[in-house]
ZAMARGU-4260 file (C-alpha; in steps of 0.2 Angstrom, whole numbers, plus 5000, padded with zeros to 4 digits):
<rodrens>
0) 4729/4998/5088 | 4738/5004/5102 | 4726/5021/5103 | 4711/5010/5105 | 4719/5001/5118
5) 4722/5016/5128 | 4704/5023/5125 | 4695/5009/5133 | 4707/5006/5147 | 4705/5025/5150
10) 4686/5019/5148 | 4688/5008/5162 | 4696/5019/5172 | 4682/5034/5173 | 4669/5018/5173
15) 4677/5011/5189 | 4679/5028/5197 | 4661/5032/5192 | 4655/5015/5199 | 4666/5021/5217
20) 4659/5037/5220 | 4641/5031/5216 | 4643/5017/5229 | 4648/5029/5241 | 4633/5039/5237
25) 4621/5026/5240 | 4630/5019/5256 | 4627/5037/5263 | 4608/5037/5257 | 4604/5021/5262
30) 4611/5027/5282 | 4601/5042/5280 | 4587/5035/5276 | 4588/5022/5289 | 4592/5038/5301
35) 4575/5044/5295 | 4563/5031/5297 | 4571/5026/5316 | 4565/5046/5321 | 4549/5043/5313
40) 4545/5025/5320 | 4552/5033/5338 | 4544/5049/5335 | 4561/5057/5347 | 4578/5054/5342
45) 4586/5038/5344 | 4596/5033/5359 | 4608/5023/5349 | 4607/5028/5333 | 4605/5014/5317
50) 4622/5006/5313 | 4635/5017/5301 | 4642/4998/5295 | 4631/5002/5279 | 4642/5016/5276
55) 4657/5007/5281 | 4654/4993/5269 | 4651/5005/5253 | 4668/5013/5257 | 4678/4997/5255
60) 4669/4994/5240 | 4671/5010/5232 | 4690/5011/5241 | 4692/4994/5228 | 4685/5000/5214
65) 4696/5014/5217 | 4712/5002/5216 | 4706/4994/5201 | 4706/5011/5193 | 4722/5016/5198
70) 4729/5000/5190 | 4721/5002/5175 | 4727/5022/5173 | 4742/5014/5176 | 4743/5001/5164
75) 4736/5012/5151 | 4751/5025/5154 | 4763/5008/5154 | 4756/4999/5140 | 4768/5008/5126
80) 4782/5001/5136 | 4775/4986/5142 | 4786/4971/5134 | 4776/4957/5142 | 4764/4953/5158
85) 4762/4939/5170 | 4747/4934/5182 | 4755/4922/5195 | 4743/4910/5205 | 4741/4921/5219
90) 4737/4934/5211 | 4752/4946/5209 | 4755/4954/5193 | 4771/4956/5184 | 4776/4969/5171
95) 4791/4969/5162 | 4794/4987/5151 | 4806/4991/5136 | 4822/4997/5138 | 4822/4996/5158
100) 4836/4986/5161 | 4847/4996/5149 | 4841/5012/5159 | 4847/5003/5177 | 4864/4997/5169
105) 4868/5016/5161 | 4862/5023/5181 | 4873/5012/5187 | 4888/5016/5174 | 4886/5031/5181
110) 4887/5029/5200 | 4902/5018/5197 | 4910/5033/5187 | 4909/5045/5200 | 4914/5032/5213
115) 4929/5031/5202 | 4933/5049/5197 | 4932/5052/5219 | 4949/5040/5222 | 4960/5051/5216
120) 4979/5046/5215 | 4986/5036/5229 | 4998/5020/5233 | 5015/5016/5240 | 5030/5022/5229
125) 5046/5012/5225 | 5062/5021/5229 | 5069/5017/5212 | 5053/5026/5206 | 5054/5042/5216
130) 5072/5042/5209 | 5067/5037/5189 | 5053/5051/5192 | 5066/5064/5198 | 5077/5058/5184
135) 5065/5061/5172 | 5055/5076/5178 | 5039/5068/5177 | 5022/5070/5189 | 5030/5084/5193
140) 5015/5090/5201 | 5013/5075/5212 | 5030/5073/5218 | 5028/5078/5234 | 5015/5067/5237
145) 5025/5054/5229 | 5040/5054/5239 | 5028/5054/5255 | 5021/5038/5249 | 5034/5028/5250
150) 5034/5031/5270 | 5014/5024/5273 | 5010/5008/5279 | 5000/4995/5269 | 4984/4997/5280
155) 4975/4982/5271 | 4988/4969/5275 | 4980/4956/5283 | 4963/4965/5287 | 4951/4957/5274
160) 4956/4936/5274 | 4972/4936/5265 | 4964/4926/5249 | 4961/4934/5232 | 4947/4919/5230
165) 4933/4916/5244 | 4913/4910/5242 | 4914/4910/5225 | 4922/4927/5221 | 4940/4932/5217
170) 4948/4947/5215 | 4960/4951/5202 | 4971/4966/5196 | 4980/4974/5178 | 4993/4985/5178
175) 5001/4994/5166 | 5009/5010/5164 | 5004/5026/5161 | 5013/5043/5151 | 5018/5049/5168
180) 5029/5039/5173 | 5014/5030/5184 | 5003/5018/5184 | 4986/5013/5180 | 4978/5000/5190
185) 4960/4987/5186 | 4954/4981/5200 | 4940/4967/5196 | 4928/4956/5208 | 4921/4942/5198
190) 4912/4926/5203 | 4920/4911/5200 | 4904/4899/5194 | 4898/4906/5180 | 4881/4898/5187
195) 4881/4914/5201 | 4886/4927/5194 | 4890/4942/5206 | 4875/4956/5211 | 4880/4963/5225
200) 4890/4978/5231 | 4906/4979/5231 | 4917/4989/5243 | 4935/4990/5237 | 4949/4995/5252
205) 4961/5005/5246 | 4977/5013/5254 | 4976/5026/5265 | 4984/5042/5255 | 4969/5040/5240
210) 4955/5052/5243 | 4942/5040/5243 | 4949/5025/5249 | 4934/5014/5250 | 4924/5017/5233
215) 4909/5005/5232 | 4906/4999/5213 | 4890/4991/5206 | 4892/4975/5196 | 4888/4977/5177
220) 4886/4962/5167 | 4894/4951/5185 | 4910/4962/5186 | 4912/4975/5199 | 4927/4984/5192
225) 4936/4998/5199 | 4951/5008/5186 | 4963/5018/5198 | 4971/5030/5186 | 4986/5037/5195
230) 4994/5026/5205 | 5011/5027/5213 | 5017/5009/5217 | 5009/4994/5225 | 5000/4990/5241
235) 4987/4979/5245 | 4970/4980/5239 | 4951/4973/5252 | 4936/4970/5244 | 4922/4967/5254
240) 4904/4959/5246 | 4893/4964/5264 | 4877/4955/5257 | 4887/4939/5253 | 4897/4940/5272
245) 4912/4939/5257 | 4930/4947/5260 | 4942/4947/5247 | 4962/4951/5249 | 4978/4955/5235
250) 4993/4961/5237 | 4998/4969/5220 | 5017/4965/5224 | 5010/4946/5219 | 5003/4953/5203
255) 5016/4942/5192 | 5011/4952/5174 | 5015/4971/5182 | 5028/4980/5176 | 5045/4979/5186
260) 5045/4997/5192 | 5029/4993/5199 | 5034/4983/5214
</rodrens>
């Protein structure tokens, strides 16, 4: 079934181009001819030669039925895919295809990855860590780093509205400990009516000392989440919605459920 369909839209598509060129053809032979008979009735050549609209107007005819073919080639290569189509009143056309949405959520799985594996490690180190790290010889490779940490200033503080809820959007974190003796951190932008769920953009701040400190995540299925997986010790955390005019604020030292050697 879905073989015949193709032929005969394919069908309409030569039709449609056939029917543009030969309108284009005719235009031109109809100016012609009227370029003709003007010499003949003047016997010398016209001063103001006959009017080109002739031609004119068969071009945008032919230019629409050359449209109309494109459509249709296009609709025929679609139609496997297509899962529905709607004609709305002024005359707009709406195509829906198999699989799309599924495709867009694994792109942006992917974009939200790379933003993720671009952060690199980073946060603000308790003393009683550096020591227990030290202690324990563990990140051995990041202790430098580490022991420098404790020294930054939270640059967030203060810059992005001080609440964790605003517009409809709050922002939340999970901690929890890694092998390493660090930590893992979640950060999550959700909406708080379930009636709007978030779409746009999210741009999380981070502290300075992380390689990317302002990773920008996609919402998939109304959460924008962003998983920090080495991270020293607590700062505070900006995420900024631009499209909603919506800035978000948290201090992870106010996360109650982290663990002690967190904060």
């Amino acid at each position: 079934m879905k073989a015949v369909v193709f032929i005969i839209l394919m069908l309409i598509f030569v039709a449609l181009t056939v029917a543009g060129i030969n309108v284009i053809r005719q235009s031109e032979k109809a100016y012609e001819t009227s370029v003709t008979f003007s010499l003949k009735t003047l016997e010398k050549p016209a001063v103001t030669p006959p009017s080109y609209s002739v031609v004119k107007d068969g071009y945008a005819q032919a230019l629409l039925y050359f449209t109309l073919a494109i459509g249709v080639c296009i609709f025929a290569l679609l139609s496997d895919r297509l899962t529905s189509i709607t004609f709305s009143p002024a005359g707009g056309v709406s195509l829906i295809l198999k699989d799309l949405a599924s495709q867009v959520k694994s792109l942006t799985q992917v974009s939200n990855e790379q933003q993720r594996v671009s952060v690199g490690a980073g946060g603000a180190a308790p003393q009683p860590l550096i020591k227990h790290l030290r202690e324990e010889n563990k990140a051995i490779g990041l202790i430098g780093d580490i022991e420098k940490s404790h020294q930054m200033t939270d640059s967030q503080k203060g810059r992005w509205g001080g609440s964790a809820v605003s517009n409809g959007r709050a922002l939340s974190a999970f901690i929890y400990p890694d092998d390493d003796g660090l930590f893992k951190v979640r950060l999550e932008v959700s909406s708080t009516d379930p009636g709007k769920p978030l779409k746009n953009l999210v741009r999380f701040h981070l502290l300075d000392n992380f390689k990317n400190p302002d990773p920008a995540i996609i919402p998939v299925d109304g959460k924008a989440v962003l998983l920090l997986d080495k991270v020293y010790g607590p700062f505070t955390v900006g995420a900024e919605i631009a499209e909603e005019a919506t800035q978000l604020e948290l201090d992870l030292r106010q996360v109650k459920a982290a663990p002690k050697e967190f904060r």
